[in-house]
KOLTORRO-551989 format. One line per field, with one value per residue: chain; residue number from 1; residue in three letters; x, y negated, z of N, C-alpha, C in turn. Coordinates in steps of 0.001 Angstrom, whole numbers, padded with zeros to 6 digits. Example, Ala and Ser with C-alpha at 12.3 -4.5 7.8 and 13.67 -1.06 7.14 Angstrom:
chaine <- (A;A) $
num <- (1;2) $
residu <- (ala;ser) $
n.east <- (013190;012850) $
n.north <- (005690;002250) $
n.up <- (007800;007080) $
ca.east <- (012300;013670) $
ca.north <- (004500;001060) $
ca.up <- (007800;007140) $
c.east <- (013200;012900) $
c.north <- (003300;-000030) $
c.up <- (007800;007870) $
This chain:
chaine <- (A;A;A;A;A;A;A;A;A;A;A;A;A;A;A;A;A;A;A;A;A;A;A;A;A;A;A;A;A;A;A;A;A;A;A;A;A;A;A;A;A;A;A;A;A;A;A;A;A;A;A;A;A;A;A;A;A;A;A;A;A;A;A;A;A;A;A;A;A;A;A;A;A;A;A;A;A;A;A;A;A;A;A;A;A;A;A;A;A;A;A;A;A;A;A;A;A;A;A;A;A;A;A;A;A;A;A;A;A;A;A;A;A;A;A;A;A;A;A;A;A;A;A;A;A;A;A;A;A;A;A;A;A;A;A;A;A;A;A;A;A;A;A;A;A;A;A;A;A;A;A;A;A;A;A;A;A;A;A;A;A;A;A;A;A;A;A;A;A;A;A;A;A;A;A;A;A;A;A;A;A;A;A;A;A;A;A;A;A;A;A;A;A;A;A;A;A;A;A;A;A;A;A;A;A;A;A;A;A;A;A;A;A;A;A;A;A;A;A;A;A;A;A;A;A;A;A;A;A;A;A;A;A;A;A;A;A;A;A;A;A;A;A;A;A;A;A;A;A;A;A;A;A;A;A;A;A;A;A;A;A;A;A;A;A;A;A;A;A;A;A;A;A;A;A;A;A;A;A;A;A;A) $
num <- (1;2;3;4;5;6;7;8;9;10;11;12;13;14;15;16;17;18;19;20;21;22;23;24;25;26;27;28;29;30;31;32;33;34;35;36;37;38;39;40;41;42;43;44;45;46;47;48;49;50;51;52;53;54;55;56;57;58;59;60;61;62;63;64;65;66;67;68;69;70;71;72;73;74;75;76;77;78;79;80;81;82;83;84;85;86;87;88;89;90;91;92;93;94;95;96;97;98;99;100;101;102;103;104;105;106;107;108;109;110;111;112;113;114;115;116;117;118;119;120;121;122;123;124;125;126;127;128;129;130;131;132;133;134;135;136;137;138;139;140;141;142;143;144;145;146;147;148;149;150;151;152;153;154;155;156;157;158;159;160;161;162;163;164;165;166;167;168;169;170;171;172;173;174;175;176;177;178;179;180;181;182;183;184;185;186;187;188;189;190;191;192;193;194;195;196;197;198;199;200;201;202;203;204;205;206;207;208;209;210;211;212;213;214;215;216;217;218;219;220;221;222;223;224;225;226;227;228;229;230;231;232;233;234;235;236;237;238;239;240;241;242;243;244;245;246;247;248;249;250;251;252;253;254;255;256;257;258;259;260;261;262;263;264;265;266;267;268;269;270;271;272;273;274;275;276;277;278;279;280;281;282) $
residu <- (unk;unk;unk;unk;unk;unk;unk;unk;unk;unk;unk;unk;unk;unk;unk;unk;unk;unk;unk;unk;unk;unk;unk;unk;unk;unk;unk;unk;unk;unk;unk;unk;unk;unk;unk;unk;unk;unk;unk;unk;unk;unk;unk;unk;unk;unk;unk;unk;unk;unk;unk;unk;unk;unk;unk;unk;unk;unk;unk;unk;unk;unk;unk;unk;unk;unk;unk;unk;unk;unk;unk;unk;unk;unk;unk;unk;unk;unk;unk;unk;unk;unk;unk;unk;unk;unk;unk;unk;unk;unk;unk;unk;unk;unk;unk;unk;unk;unk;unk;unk;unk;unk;unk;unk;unk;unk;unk;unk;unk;unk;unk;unk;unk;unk;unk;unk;unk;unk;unk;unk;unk;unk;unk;unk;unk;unk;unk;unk;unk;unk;unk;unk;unk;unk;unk;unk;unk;unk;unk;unk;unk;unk;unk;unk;unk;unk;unk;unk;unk;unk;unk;unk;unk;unk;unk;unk;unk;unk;unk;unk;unk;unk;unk;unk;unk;unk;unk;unk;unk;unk;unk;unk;unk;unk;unk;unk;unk;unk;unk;unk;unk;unk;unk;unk;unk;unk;unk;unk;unk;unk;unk;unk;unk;unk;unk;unk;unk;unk;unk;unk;unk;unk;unk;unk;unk;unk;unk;unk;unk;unk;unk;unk;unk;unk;unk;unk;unk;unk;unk;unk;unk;unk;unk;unk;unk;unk;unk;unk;unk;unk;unk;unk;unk;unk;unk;unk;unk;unk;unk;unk;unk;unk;unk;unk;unk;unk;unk;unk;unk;unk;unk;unk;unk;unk;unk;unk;unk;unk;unk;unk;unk;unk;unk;unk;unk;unk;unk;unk;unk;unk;unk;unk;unk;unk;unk;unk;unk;unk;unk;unk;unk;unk) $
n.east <- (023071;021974;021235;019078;018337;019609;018069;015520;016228;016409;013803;012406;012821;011429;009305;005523;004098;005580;005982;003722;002949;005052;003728;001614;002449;003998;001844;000475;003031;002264;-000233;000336;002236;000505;-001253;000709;002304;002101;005422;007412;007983;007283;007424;004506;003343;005221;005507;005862;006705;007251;008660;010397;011223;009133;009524;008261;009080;009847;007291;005869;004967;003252;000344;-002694;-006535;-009425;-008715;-008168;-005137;-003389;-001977;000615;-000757;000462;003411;002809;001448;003495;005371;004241;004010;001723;-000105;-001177;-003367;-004221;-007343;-008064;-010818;-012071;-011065;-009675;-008232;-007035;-006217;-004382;-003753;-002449;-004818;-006943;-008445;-009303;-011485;-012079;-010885;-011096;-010290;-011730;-013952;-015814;-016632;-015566;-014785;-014762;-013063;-015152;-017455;-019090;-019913;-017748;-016804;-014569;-014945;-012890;-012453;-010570;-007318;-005839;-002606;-000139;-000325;-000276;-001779;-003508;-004422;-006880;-005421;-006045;-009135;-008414;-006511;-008373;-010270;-008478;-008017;-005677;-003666;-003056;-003210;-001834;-001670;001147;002811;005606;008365;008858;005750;005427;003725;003538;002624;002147;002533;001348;001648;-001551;-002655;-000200;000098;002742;003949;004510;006623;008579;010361;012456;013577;014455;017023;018059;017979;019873;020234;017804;017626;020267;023014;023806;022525;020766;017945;016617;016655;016510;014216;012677;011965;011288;011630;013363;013385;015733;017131;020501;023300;023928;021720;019903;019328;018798;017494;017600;015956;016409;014950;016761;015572;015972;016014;017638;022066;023255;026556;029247;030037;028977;026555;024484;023436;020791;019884;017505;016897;014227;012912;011038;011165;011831;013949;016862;018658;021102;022265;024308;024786;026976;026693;027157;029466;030128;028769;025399;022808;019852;016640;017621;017917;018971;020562;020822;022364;021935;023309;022113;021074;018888;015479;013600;010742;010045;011674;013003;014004;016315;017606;020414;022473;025526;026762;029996;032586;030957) $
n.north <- (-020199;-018777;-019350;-019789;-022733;-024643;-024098;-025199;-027523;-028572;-028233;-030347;-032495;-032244;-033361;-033643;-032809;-030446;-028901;-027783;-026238;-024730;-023306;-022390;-020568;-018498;-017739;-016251;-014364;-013243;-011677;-009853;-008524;-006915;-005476;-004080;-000320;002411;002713;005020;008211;006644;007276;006992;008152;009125;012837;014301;017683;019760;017886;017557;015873;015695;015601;014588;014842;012274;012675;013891;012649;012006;009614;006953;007927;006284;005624;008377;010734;011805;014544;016848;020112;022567;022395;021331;023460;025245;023720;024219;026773;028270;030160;029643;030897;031692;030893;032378;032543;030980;028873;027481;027137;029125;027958;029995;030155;031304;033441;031890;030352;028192;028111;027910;025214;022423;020682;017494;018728;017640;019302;022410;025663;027675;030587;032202;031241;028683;025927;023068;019635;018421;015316;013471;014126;016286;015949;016084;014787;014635;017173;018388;019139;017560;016924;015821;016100;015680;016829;019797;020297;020833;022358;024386;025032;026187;023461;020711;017421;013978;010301;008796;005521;003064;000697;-000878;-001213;000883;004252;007551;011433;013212;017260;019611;022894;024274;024347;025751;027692;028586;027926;028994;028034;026982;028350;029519;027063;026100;027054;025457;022826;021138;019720;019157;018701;018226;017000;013517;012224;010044;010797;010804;008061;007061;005986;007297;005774;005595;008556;010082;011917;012746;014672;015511;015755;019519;020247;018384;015304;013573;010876;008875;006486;004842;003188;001703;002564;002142;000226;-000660;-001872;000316;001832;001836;004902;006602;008057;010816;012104;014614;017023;019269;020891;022513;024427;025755;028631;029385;028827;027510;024568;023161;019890;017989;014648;011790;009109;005629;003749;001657;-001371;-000740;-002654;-003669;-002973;-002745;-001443;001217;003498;007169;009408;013136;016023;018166;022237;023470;021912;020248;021415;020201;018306;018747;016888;014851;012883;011262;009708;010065;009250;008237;010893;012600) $
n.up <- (-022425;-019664;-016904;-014629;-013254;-015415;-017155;-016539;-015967;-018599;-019799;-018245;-019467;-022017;-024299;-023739;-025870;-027195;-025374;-025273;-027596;-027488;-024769;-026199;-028255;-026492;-025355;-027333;-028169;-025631;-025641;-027998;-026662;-025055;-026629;-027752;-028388;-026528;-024171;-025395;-023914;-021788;-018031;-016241;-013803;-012076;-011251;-008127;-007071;-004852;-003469;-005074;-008396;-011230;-014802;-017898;-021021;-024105;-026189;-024345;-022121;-019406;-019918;-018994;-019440;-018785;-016504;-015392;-014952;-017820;-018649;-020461;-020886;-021697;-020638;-018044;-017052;-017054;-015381;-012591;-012345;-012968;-014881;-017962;-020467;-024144;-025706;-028633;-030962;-029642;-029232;-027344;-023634;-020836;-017231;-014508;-011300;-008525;-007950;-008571;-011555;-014042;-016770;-020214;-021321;-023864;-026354;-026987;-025009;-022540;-020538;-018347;-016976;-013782;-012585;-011411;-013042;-012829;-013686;-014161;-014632;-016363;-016356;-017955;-021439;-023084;-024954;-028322;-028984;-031571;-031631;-029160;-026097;-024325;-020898;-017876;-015065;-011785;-011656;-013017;-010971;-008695;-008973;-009180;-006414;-004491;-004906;-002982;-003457;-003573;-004140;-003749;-002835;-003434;-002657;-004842;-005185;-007284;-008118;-007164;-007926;-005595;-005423;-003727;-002028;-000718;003217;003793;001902;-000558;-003332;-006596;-008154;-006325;-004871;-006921;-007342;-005345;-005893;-007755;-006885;-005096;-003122;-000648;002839;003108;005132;006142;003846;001480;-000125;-003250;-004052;-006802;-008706;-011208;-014417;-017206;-019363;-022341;-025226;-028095;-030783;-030971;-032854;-032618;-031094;-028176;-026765;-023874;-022361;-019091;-017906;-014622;-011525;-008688;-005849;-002800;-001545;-000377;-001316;-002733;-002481;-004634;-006324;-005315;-005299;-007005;-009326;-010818;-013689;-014383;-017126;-018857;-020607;-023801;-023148;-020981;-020017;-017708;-017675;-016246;-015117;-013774;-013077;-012291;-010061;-010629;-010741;-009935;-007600;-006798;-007150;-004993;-006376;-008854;-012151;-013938;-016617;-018129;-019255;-020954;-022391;-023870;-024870;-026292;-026938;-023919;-022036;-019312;-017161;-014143;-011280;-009508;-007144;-005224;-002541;-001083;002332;002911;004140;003816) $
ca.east <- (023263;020746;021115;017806;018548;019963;016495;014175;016165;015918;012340;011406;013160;010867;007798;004382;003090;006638;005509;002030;003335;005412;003047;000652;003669;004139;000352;000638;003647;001656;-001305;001005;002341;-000489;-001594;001422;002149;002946;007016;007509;008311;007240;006765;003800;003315;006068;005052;007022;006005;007974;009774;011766;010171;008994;009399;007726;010365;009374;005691;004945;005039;001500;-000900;-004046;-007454;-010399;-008449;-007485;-003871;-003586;-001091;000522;-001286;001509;004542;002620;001063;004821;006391;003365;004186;000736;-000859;-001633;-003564;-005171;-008484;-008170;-011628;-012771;-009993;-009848;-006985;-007423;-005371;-004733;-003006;-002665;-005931;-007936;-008734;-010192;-011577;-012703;-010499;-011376;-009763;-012991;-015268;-015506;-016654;-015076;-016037;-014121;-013253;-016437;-018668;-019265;-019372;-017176;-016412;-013351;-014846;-012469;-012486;-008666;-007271;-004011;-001623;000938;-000004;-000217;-003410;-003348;-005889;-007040;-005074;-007114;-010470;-008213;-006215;-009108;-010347;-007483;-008503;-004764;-003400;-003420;-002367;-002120;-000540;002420;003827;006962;008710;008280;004783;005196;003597;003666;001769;002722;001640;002279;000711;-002560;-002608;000513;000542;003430;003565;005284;007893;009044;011661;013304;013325;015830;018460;019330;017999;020910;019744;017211;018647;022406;023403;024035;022153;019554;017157;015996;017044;016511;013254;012659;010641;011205;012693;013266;014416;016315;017877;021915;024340;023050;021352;019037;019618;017869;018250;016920;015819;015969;015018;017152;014287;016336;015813;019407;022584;023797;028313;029700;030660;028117;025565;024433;021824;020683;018190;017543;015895;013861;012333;009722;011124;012040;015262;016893;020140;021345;023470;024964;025614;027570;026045;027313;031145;030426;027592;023648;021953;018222;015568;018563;017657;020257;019947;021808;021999;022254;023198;020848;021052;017467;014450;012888;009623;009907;012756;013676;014750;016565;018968;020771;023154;025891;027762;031285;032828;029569) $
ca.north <- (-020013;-017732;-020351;-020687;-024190;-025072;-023817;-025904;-029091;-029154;-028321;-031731;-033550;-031980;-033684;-032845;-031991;-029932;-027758;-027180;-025677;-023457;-022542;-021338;-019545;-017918;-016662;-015461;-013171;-012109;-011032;-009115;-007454;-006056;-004701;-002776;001067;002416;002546;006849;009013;006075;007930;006408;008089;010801;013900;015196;018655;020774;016908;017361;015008;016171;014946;015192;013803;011686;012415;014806;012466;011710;008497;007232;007687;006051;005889;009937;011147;013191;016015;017994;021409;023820;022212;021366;024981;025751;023489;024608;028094;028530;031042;029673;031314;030858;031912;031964;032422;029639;027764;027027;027220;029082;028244;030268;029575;032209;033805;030772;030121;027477;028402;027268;024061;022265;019579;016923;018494;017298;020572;023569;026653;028147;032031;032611;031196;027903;024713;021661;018484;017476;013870;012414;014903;016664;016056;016678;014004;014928;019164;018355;018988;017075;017472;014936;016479;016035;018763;020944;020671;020838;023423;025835;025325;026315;022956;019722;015682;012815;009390;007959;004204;002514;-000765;-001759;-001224;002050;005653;009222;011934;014397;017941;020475;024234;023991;025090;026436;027927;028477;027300;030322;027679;026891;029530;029271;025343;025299;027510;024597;021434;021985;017928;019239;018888;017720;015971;012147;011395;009605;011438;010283;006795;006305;005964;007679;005251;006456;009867;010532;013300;013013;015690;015400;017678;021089;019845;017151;014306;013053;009330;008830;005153;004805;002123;001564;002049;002683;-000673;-001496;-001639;001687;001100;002588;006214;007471;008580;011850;012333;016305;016616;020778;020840;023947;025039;026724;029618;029056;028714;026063;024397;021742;018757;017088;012843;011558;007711;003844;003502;000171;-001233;-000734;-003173;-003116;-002905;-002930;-000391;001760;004621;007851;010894;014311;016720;019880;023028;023308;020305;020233;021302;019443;018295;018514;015774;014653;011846;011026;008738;010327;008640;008722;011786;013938) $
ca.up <- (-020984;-019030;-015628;-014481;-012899;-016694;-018055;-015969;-016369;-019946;-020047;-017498;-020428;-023207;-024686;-023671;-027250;-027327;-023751;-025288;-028509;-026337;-024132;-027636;-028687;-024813;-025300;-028407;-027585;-024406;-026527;-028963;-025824;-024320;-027911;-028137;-028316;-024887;-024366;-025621;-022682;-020126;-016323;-015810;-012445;-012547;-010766;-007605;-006911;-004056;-003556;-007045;-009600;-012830;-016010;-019047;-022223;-025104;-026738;-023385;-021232;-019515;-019672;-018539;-019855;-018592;-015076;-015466;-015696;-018372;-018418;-020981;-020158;-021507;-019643;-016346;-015922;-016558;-013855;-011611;-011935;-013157;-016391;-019043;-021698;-025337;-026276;-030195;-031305;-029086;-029657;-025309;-022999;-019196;-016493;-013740;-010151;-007115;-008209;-009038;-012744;-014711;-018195;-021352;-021268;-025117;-026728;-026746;-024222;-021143;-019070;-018299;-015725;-012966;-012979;-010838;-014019;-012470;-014853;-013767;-015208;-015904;-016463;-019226;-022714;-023366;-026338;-028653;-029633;-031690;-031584;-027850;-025784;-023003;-020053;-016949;-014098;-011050;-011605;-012651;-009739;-007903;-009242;-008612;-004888;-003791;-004201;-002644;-004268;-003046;-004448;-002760;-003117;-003061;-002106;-005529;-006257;-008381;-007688;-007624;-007801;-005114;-005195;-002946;-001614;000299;004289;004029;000797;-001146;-004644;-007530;-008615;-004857;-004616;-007854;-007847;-004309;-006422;-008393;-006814;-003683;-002067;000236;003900;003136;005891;005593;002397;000966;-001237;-004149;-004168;-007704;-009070;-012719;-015065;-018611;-020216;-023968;-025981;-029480;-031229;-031064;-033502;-032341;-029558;-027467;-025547;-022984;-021462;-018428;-016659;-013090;-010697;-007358;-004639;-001602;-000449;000113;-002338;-003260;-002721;-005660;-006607;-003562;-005400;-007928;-010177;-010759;-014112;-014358;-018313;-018646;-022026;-024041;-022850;-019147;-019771;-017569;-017974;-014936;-015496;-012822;-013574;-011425;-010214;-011344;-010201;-009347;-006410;-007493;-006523;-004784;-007829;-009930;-013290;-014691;-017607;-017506;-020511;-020045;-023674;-023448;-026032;-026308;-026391;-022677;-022247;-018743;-016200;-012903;-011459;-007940;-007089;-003302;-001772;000207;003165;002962;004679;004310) $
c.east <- (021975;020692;019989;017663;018814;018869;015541;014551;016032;014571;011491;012113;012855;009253;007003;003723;004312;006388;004360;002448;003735;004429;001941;001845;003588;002862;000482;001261;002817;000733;-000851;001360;001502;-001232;-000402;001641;002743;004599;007176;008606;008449;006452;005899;003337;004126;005660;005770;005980;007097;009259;010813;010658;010540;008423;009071;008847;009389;007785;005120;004552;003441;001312;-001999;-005001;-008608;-009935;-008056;-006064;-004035;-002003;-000727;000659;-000014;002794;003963;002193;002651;005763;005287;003439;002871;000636;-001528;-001783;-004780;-006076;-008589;-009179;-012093;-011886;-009744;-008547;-008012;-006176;-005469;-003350;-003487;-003677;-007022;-007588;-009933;-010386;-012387;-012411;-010326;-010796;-011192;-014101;-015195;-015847;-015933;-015513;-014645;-014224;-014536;-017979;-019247;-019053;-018582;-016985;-015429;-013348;-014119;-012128;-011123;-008676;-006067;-004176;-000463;000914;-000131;-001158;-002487;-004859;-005690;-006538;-005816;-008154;-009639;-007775;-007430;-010027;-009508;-007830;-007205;-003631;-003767;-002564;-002722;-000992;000246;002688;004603;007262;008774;006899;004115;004559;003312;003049;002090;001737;002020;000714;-000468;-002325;-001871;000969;001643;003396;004458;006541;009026;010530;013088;013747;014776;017106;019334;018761;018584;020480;018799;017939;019901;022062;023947;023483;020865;018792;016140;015700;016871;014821;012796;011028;010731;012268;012561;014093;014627;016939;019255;022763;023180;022168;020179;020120;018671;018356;016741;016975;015482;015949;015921;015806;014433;016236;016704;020147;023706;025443;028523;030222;029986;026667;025333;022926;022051;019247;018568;016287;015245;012662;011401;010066;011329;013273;015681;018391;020377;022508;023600;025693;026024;027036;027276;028891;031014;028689;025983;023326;020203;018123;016025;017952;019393;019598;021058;021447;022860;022230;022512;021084;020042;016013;013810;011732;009007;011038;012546;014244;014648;017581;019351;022146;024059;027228;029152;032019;031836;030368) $
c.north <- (-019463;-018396;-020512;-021875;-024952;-025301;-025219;-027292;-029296;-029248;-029836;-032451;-033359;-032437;-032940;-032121;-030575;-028397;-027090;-026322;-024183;-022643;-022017;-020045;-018569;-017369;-015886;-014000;-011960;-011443;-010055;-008136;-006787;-005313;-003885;-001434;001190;003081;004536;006743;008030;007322;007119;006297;009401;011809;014804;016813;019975;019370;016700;016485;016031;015832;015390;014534;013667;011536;013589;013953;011737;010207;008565;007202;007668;006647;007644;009848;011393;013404;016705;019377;022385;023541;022001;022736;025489;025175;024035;026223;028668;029304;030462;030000;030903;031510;031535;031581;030997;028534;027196;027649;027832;028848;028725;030154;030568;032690;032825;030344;029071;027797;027614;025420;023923;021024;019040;016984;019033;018177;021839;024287;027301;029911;032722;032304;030171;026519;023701;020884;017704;015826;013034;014131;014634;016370;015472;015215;015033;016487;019310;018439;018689;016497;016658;016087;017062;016831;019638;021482;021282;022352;024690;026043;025095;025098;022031;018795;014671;011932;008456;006531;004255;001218;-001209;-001611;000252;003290;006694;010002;013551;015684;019216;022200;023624;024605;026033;027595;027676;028409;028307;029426;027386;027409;029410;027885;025243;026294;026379;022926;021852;020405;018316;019535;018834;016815;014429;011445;010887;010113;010792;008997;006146;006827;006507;006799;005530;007538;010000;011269;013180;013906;014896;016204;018727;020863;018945;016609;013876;011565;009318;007276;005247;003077;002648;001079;002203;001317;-001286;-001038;-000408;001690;002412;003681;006774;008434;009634;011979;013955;015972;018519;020695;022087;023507;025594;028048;029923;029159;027645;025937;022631;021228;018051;015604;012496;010097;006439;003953;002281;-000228;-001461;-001340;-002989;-002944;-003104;-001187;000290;003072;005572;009192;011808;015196;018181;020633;022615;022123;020976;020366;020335;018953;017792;018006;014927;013689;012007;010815;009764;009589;009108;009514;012762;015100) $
c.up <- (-020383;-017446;-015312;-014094;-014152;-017647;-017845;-016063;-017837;-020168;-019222;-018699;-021941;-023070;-024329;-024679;-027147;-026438;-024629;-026622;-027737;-025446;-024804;-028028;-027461;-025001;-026346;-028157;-026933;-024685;-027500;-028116;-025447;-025668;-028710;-027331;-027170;-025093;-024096;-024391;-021511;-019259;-015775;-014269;-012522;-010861;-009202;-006990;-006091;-003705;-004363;-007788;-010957;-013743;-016776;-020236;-023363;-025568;-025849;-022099;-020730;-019274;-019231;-019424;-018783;-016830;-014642;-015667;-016457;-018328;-019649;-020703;-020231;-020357;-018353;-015692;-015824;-015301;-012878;-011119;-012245;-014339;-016994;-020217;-023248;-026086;-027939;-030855;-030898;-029246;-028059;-025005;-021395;-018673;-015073;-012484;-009024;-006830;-008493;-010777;-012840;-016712;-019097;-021494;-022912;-025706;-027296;-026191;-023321;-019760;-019886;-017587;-015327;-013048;-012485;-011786;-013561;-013075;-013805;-014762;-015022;-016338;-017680;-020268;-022927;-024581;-026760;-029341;-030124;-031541;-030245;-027194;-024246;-021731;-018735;-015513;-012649;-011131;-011917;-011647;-008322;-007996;-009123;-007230;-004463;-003477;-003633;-003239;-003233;-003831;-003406;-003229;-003061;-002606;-003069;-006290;-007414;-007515;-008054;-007212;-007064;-005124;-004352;-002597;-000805;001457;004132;002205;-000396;-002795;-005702;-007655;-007284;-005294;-005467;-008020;-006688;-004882;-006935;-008227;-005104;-002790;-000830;001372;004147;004295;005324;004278;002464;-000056;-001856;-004192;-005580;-008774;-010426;-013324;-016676;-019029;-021568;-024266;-027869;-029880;-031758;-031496;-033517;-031297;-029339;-026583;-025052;-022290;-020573;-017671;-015425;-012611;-009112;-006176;-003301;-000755;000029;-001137;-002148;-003306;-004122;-005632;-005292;-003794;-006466;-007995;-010645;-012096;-014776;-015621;-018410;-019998;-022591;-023515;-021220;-018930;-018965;-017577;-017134;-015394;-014799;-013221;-012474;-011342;-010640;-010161;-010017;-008265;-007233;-006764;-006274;-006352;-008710;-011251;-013835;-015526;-017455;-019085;-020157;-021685;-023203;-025119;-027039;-026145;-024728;-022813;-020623;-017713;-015272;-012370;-010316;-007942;-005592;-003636;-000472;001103;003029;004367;005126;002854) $
């Protein structure tokens, strides 16, 4: 029985040596937990960028070091709409953004230089997991000049890392992004009601799958069949391919979790990814 009232009376009618055992055991665990591997393709702080969130799937998805995001470089200059290229000899990555470049980005060392020949420090040293080079977010952003971040909260605690044009500046992916995320400005809805905390990608048949975890962060309970999930996968090549889920046929409750999969041709190199709540007769 899972009763919490059921729980707590048996435990006032268990020996003290009996509790203390338990509560060695209960540390133990909790020490085992915190020394395990982080949960593949957790959204640690998932990304919204033009108010779409964007996901990284399975072994792209970013962590922290030494209080840094990191980022995997190829898929974020791609949702950013940004150039990224690869200096062979040097073995370095540049990326460049609405005429601003950062160059000589190295997997283990910790400066780079701006297209003007200017060293910076991106503070925590990039470096590949898995074939993956992954690079501390912030300097570079900062370094492009054009945009601006800031982190957002929620009502439970979690946050995200918004990024948007500077003084008005429009961002390359903008344009192409409101073809197929259609939520912005519907009348009667709630946007983005469901929180994305882990994505993963397995290969299915010919194919991928993707499962996606959401949290309910709207703060109230969601009535059933009211809500749609939108996840737009887009590829090494820039292909993208949108899949419309339809939400939970029965009522979501607040900070209630639910998971959701979406079959894709191609693996994701990152997805797009919008939810909303609409009133009945919108």
């Amino acid at each position: 029985m899972n009763q919490p009232g059921f729980l707590l009376q048996r435990l006032r009618r268990t020996p003290y040596s009996i509790l203390a055992v338990c509560a060695i055991m209960l540390l133990s665990l909790m020490s085992s937990a915190a020394k395990a591997e982080p949960v593949m393709g957790n959204q640690i702080k998932p990304i919204l960028i033009h108010n779409s969130y964007v996901l990284f799937p399975g072994k792209l998805a970013p962590y922290t070091k030494s209080g840094k995001l990191m980022v995997p470089i190829r898929p974020f200059s791609m949702a950013l709409g940004a150039q990224m290229t690869y200096n062979v000899p040097a073995k370095s990555i540049s990326v460049s953004l609405l005429g601003q470049t950062v160059n000589h980005i190295r997997a283990g060392q910790i400066s780079a230089e701006t297209g003007e020949g200017r060293a910076i420090s991106l503070e925590v040293a990039p470096e590949l997991r898995e074939g993956v080079l992954f690079v501390p977010i912030s300097p570079v952003l900062g370094a492009l000049k054009s945009v601006r971040w800031e982190n957002m909260g929620n009502n439970i605690n979690r946050y995200t890392l918004s990024i948007q044009g500077r003084m008005g500046v429009t961002l390359p992916q903008t344009g192409p992004w409101l073809s197929v995320t259609p939520f912005t400005g519907v009348s009667g809805e709630n946007y983005n009601p469901f929180y994305p905390v882990v994505l993963t990608q397995d290969s299915s048949g010919k194919g991928y799958r993707l499962n996606l975890s959401v949290i309910n962060t709207s703060g109230f309970d969601i009535p059933k069949a009211s809500s749609e999930l939108v996840l737009v996968a887009v590829d090494s090549q820039g292909q993208a391919i949108v899949r419309r889920v339809p939400g939970p046929s029965v009522q979501t409750p607040k900070a209630a979790a639910l998971s959701v999969t979406a079959d894709i041709p191609s693996a994701a190199q990152y997805v797009i990814y919008n939810s909303r709540t609409v009133s009945k007769g919108q």
